[in-house]
N, C-alpha and C positions, 0 to 999 in steps of 0.2 A: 459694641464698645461705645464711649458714651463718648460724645465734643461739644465743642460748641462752636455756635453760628449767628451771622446772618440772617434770618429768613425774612422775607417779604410776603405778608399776606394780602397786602392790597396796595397798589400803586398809588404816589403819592409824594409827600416833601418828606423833608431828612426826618421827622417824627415817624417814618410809616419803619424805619430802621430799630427792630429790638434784638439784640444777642440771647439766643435760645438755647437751651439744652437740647440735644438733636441726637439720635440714634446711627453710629457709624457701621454697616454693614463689615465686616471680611470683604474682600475683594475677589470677585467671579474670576473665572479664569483668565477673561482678560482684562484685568483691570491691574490698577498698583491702589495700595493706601500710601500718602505722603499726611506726613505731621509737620504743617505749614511754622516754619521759623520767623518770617516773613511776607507780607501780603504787598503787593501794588494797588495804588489810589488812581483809577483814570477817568476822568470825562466819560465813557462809555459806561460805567456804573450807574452814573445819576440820569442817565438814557433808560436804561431799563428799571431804575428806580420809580422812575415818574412813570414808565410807560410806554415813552416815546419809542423806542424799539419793544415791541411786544416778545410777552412770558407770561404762560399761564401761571398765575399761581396757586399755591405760597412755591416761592420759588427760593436761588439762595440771590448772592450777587457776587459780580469780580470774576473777573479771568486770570491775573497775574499773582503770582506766589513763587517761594523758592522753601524747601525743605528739605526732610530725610526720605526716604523710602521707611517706612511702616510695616508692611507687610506685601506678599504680590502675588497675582493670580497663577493656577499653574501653567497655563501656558507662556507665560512672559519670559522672554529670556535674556535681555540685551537689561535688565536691570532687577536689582535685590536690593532686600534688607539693607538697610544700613548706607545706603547711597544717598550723594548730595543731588539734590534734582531742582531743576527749574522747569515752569511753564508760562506760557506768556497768551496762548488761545485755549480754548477748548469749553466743555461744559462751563455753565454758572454756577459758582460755588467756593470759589478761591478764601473769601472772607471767612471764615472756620481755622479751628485750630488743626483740625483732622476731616480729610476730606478724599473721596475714591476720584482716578483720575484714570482717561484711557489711554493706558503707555503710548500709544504711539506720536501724545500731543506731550511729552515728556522730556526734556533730553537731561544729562549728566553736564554737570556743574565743574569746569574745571577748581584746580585747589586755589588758582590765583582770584576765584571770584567769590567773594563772599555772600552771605543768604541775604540780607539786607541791598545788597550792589545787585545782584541777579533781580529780586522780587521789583526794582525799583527800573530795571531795566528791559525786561524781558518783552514786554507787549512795547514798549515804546522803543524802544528799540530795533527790533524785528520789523517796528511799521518804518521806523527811518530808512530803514536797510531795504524794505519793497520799494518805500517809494523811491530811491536814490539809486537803487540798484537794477528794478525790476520796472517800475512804472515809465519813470524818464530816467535812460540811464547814465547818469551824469559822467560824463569824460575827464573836467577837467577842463577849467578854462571858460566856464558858462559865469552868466550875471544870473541868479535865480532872486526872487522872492518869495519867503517866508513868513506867514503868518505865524504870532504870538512865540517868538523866537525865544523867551525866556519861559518860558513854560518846560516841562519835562520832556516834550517829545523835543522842542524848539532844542534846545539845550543841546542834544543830543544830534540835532541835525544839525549846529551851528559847526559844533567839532569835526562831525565827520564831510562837510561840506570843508571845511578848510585840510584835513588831512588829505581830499580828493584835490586840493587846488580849486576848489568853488568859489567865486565870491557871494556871499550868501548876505540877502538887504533882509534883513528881518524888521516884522513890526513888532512894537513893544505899546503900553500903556503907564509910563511911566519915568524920569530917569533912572529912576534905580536900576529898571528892569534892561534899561538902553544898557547902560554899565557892563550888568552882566552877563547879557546877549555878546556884546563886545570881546569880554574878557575869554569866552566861548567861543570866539571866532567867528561873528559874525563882522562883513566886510563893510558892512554902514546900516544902521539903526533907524526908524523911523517912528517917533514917538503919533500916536496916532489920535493921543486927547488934543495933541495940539497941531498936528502937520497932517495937510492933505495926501495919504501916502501914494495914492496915482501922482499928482503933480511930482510929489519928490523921485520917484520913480525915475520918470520920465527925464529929473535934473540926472540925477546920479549916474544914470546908464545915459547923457549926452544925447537924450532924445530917440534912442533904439530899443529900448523898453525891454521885457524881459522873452526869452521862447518857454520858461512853464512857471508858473503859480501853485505852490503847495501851502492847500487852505482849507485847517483844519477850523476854521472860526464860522462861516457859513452864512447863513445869513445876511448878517449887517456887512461883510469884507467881498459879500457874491461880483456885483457889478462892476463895482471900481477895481478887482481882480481881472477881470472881463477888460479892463480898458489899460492893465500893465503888460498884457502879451504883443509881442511882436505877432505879426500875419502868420498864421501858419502854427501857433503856439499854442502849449496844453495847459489847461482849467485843470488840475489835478485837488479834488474837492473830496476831504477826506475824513472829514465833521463836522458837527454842528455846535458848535459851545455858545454861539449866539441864538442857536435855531435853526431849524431846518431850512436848507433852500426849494421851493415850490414854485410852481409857475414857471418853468423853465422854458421861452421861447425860443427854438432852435432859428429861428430868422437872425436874434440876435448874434449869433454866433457868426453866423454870414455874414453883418455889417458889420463887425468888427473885426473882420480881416480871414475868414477861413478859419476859423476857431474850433479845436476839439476839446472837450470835456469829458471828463471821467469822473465814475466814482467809487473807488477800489474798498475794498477792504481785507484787512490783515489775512482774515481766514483763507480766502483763495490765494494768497502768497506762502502758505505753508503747507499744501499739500502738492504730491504725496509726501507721506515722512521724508523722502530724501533731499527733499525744498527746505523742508525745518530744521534738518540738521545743517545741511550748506549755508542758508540762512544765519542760524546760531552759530556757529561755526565762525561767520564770518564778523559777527557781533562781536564774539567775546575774543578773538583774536583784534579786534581795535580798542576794545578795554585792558585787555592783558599787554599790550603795546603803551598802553599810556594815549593812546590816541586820544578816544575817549573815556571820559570820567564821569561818574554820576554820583552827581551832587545832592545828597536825602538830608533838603530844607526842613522837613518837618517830618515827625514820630508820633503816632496819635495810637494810642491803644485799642485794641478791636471793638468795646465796649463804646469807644468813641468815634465809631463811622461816622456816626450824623452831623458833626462837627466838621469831621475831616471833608465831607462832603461841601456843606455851607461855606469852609476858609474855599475848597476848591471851584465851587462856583459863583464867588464872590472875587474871583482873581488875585485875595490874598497870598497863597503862595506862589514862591519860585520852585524851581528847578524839581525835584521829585517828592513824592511824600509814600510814604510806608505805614502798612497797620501792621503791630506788633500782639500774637496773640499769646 
């Protein structure tokens, strides 16, 4: 069967992005076909676009999508034909309009979530929910800081950090972005083009600073995240959108109070399947609550990745964005 796609033949800037006509197999025994309604735009794209996380290619891109079920291999059984489905990890290759997928990185879409709401949620989401739930697991009652709080994962963790009782200080670059950080639920804002966010830090939480740092920014937010922990506090280091962090001297961690750092990723949070689905599960039961809500600022057509990528690593958009194929 014939789709279209994505493919990347050699690593590179948003040019190296062309929509191909592409050959869609039947699905092996274990596999599903899903005919993508909706795609998610993350940070982690323009990682393996350039490079920076290695893919042999021609390879495709994207891990997040929301669709129908297609077709399904024979031994699949927990899902058929005609089913609404989201994914949020798995193989690369989301970007397509029809694409095979390994059921078990799969789940079902309840009716109150929409393809657009799931595609826009799923990987950003599922990583709020590691890190809040599984990495440091928030009680209730903590002072946390947040990198790039209006951003799409930000957004996401602003709400469910206030539905936990979090006060959540997020950074922003912007007012606009303060605003809607705010409006999200985040419990004080720290504009970053103009305010030192350690010193403000330090005002806000009364000079006790924070016990963990979730910092998906990297590079440029590494050290002075390093000097927001209280003694005893987690470096929770979970991207790079400025760059990679390198040269990591464990000494420092020592002079700044007993310090631990991590650096998680989504994938080892969702297995085995029954982590994905508790996981999911526990997502979409805070959006079908009204807890939280995700916000798709921007709609770029699949033909227009290269775009969606350059608004996204130009920190043009807020809150989620979606390719539509």
């Amino acid at each position: 069967m014939k789709g279209k796609a994505i493919v990347v033949t050699a690593h590179g800037g948003p040019e190296v992005l062309k929509l191909a006509e592409v050959d869609v197999a039947d699905p092996g025994p274990d596999e599903v076909r899903i005919r993508n309604q909706a795609i998610g735009l993350n940070f982690i794209d323009i990682y393996y676009r350039t490079g920076l996380y290695p893919a042999a290619t021609p390879h495709g891109l994207g891990f997040e999508g929301a669709g129908v079920v297609d077709a399904v291999g024979a031994n699949v059984r927990f899902l058929k034909a005609g089913d609404s489905v989201a994914y949020g990890q798995g193989p690369l290759g989301a970007y397509a309009d029809l694409r095979l997928m390994p059921p078990a990185m799969v789940v079902k879409l309840p009716k109150k979530i929409g393809f657009d709401e799931a595609a826009a949620a799923m990987l950003k989401g599922l990583t709020v929910q590691y890190l809040f739930r599984q990495t440091y697991r928030l009680q209730g009652g903590e002072t946390i800081l947040f990198h790039a709080a209006a951003g799409g994962v930000g957004l996401i963790a602003c709400q469910w950090a206030r539905a936990l009782g979090v006060k959540l200080i997020g950074t922003v670059s912007s007012p606009e972005k303060a605003a809607l950080a705010k409006r999200h639920g985040a419990w004080a804002t720290i504009d970053y083009s103009k305010e030192n966010f350690v010193e403000r830090v330090k005002e806000l939480t009364g000079g006790a600073k924070v016990p963990v740092v979730y910092d998906g920014v990297g590079k440029d937010t590494w050290e002075g995240s390093l000097d927001c922990l209280q003694p005893r506090g987690l470096m929770v280091s979970f991207g790079n959108a400025s760059g990679a962090v390198a040269g990591v001297n464990l000494g420092i961690l020592a002079a700044k109070g007993s310090l631990f750092v991590t650096r998680p990723t989504l994938g080892t949070h969702v297995v085995p399947r029954s982590r994905l689905e508790a996981s999911a599960e526990e997502l979409f039961d805070m959006m079908s609550s009204g807890k939280i809500k995700v916000e798709i600022d921007q709609r770029y057509r699949l033909e227009d990745a290269a775009q969606a990528q350059i608004d996204l690593a130009a920190r043009r958009t807020t809150g989620s964005s979606v390719l539509v194929p």
